[in-house]
C-alpha positions in Angstrom: 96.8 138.2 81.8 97.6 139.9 78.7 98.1 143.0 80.1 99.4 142.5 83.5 102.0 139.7 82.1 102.4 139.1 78.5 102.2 143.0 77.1 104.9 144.2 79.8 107.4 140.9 78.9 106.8 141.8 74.9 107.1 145.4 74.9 110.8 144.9 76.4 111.2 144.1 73.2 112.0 145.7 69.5 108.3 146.0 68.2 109.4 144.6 65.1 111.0 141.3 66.7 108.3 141.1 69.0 105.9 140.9 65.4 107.8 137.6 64.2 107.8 136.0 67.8 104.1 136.5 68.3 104.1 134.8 64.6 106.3 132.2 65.2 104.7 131.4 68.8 100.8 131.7 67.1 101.5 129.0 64.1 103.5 126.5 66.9 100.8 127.1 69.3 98.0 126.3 66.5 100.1 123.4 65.1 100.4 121.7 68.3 96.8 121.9 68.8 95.6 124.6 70.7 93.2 126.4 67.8 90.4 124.9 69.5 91.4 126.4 72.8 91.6 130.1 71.6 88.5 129.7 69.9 86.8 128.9 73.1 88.2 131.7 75.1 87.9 133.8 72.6 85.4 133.1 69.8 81.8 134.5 70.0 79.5 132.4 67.8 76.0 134.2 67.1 73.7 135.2 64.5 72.9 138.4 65.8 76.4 138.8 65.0 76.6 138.5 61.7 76.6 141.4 58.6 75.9 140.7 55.5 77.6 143.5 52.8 77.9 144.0 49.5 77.3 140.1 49.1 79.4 138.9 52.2 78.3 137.2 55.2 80.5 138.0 57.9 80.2 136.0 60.6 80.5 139.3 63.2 81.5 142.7 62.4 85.3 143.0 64.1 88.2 142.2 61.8 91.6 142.3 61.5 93.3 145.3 59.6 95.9 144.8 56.8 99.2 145.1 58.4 99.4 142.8 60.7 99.6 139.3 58.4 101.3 141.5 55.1 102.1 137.5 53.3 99.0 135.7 54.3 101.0 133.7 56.8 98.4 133.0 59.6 95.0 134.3 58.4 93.0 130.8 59.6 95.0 130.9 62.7 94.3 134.3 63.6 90.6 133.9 63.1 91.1 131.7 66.0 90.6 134.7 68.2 87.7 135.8 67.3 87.8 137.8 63.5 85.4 137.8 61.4 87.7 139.0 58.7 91.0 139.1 58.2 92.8 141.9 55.8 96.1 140.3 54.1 98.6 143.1 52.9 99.4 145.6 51.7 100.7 143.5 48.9 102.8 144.6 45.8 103.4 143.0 42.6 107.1 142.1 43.1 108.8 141.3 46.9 110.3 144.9 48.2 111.7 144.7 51.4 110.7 148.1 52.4 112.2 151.7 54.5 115.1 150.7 56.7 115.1 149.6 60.4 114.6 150.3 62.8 111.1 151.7 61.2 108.2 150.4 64.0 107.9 152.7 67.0 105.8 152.3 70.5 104.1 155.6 71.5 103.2 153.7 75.2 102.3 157.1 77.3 100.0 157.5 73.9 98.8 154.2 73.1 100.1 154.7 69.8 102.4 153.2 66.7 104.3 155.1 64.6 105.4 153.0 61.6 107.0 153.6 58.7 107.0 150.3 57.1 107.3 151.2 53.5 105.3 148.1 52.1 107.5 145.1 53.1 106.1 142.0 51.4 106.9 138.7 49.9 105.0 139.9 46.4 101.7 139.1 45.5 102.4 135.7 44.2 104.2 134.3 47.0 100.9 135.7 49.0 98.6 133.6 46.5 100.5 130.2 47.2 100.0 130.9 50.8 96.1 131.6 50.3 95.6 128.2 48.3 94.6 126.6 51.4 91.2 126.6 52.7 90.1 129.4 54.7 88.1 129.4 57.5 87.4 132.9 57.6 86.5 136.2 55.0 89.9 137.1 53.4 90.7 140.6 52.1 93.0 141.3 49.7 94.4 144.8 50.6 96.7 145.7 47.2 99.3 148.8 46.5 102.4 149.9 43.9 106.0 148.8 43.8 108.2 152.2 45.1 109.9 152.3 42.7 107.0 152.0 40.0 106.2 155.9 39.2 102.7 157.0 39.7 102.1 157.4 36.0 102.4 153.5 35.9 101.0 152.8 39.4 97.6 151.5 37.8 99.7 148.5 36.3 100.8 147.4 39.4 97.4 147.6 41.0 95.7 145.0 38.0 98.6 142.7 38.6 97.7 142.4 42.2 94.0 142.3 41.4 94.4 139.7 38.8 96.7 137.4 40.9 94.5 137.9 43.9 91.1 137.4 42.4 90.6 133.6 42.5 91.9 133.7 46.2 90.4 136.3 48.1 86.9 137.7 49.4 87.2 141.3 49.2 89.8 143.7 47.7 91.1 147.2 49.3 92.9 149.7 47.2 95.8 151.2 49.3 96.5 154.8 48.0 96.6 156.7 51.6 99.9 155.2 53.5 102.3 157.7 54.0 105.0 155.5 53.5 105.5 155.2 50.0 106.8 158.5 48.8 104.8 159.6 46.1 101.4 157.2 46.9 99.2 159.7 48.5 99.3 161.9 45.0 96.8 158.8 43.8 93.9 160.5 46.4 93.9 163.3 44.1 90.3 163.0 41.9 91.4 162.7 38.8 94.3 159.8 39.1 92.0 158.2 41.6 88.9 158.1 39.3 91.2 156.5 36.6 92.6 154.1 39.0 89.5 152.8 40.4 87.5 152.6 37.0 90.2 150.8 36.0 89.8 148.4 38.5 86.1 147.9 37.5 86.4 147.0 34.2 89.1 144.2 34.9 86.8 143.1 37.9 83.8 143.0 35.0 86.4 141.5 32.2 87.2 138.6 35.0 84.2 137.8 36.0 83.2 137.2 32.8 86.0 134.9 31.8 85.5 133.0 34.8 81.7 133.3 34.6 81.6 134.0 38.5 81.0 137.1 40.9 82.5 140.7 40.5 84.3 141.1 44.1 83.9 144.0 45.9 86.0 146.9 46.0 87.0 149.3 48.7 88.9 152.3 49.0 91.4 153.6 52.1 91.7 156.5 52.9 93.6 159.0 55.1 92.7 160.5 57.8 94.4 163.6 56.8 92.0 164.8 54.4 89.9 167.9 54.0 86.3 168.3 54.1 86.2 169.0 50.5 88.8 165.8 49.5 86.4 163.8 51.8 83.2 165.3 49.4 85.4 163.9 46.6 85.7 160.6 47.9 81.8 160.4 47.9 81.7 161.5 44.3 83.7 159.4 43.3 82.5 156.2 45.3 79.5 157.1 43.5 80.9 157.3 40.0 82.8 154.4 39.8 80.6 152.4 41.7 82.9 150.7 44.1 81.8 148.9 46.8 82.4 151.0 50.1 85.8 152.6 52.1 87.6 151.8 54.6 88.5 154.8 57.1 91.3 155.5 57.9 94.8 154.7 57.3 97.2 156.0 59.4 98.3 159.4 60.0 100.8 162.0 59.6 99.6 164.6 62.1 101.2 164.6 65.6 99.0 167.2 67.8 98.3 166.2 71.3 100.6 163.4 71.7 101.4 162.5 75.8 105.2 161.1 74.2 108.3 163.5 73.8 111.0 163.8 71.7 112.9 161.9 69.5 109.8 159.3 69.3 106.8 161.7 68.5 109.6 163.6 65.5 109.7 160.2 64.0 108.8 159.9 60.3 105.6 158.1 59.5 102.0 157.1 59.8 100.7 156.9 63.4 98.5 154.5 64.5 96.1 154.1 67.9 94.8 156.0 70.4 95.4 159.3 69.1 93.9 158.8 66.1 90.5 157.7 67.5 88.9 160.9 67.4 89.6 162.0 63.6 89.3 158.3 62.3 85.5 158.9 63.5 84.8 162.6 62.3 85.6 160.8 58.8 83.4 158.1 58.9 80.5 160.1 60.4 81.3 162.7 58.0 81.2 160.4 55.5 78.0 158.8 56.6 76.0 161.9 57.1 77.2 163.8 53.5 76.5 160.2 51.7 73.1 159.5 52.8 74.8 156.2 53.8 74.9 155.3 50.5 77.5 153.0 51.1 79.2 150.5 53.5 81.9 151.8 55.5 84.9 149.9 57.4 85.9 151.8 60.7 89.3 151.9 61.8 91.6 153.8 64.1 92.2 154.2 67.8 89.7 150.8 69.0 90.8 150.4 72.2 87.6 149.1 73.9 84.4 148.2 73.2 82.9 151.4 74.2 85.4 153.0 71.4 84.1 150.2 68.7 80.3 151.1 69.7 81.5 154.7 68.8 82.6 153.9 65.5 79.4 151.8 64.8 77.4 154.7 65.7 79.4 157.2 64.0 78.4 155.0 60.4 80.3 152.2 60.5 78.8 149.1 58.9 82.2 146.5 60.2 85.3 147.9 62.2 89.1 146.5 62.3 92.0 146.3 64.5 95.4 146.6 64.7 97.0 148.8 67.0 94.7 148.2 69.8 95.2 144.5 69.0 98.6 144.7 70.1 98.1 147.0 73.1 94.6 145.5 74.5 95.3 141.4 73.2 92.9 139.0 71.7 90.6 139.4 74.2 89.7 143.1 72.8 87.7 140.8 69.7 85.5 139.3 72.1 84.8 142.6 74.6 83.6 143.9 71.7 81.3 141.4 70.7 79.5 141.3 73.5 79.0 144.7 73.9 77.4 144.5 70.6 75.3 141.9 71.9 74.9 143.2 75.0 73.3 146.6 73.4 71.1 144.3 70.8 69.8 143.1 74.7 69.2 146.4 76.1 
């Protein structure tokens, strides 16, 4: 139905628009009562399902990629359909409104986004009155800079979002690899990156004394753009700062082999979907293999079936996440997956 009726109708649309309609029509949809009939058509509930990681149970392994709920607007609702976790963000210290429009783009002979967002967001602490309520699902809290905070300063803006966010949120994600923040993929580089995330450590080990709970985990995202030997870095230096995993990848700049033409595939930005399936696994597997697995990766880029989530699971994976294959494939994408999982647990 989603495909044959409700895709065709949307994409008419401007992506954007169409972003706030299926937000609007989700939380009047849920408030009138229909959360328990999404999760029967969509929600797979079994214990062979669930991962547990570095001290999370999640209840399967197919969540919902930052991006797509930026304010922590609909995160119970949207686990509704299926998520095991949902990824608020990427959230700044102080509201920025982002690039200008028009900025979202719809690759469709590619299955593909291009976005150049930019980082819109309501700030951090409109984000954490939003999260106050109880959730009904793994939240993580996927964190960035201000654009106009210079990267000398970036790390500032990176504890203010971790200390805002740390009462309220499961899991945290360090965002140095969008493209659309001139300046923030400079933070990938070892050195500033090191400094960044040790940083990040000793305020997760300063607050959880003060607060005599848990350190939360910490993940890094990265590009999909990097080399072989940036990639060895990132093992390094998951090693020696002791973070808790990465997610791969964010989106990327590259255009090769794209089905679209001109002006959409010369658009600036990151792109997302289809065409990024291929490189979004070399990383993880590459990752896997040079790490001796030595720690939990998130797989994400180009899901558009199950057969391409079982790829990424195999690849190294530990958990995958949608986002553009969410909005090309619908809800029902969560649970094909799922039950390919199980179905392969079966075989």
């Amino acid at each position: 139905m989603y495909r044959l009726i409700i895709r065709p109708i949307l994409f008419l649309l401007d992506p954007e628009k169409v972003h706030h309609i299926s937000f609007s029509s989700i939380k009047f949809l849920s408030q009138i009562g229909l959360s328990g009939l999404f999760k029967s058509i969509f929600l797979i509930e079994d214990k062979r399902l669930e991962r547990e990681l570095f001290g999370l149970k999640f209840k399967n392994p197919v969540g919902l990629a930052a991006g797509f709920d930026k304010n922590a607007v609909l995160y119970n609702e949207l686990s509704n359909f299926g998520f095991g976790f949902v990824e608020i963000g990427t959230l700044t210290p102080k509201p920025q409104d982002g690039n200008p429009k028009k900025r979202l783009f719809r690759l469709k002979a590619d299955k593909a986004i291009i976005n150049r967002m930019g980082f819109n967001n309501n700030g951090v602490f409109d984000a954490v009155e939003k999260l106050k309520k109880e959730h009904k699902v793994l939240i993580g809290g996927n964190i960035g800079k201000n654009k106009i905070t210079p990267n000398n300063e970036a790390i500032k803006d990176y504890l203010i979002c971790f200390d805002a966010l740390f009462d309220h949120v499961d899991y945290f994600v360090v965002n140095v690899s969008s493209p659309n923040t001139p300046g923030l993929r400079e933070l990938q580089d070892k050195e500033p990156l090191m400094a960044l995330l040790n940083e990040l450590q000793l305020e997760n080990s300063k607050l959880c004394k003060q607060k005599e709970t848990i350190r939360k985990p910490i993940l890094l995202k990265i590009a999909p753009d990097l080399t072989e030997s940036q990639l060895l870095d990132i093992i390094e230096i998951v090693d020696k700062t002791k973070i808790d995993g990465v997610i791969a990848t964010n989106t990327t700049i590259s255009r090769d082999n794209l089905k679209s033409h001109a002006p959409l595939v010369k658009e600036a930005g990151g792109l997302s979907g289809a065409p990024l399936k291929n490189r979004s696994t070399e990383v993880i597997r590459f990752l896997a293999q040079k790490s001796n697995k030595s720690f939990p990766i998130i797989g994400v880029g180009g899901i558009h079936s199950a057969e391409d989530a079982i790829e990424k699971l195999e690849a190294g994976a530990d958990l995958i996440q949608l986002w553009t294959g969410f909005v090309y494939e619908g809800p029902g994408l969560v649970k094909k997956i799922n039950k390919s999982i199980l179905e392969k647990l079966n075989a």
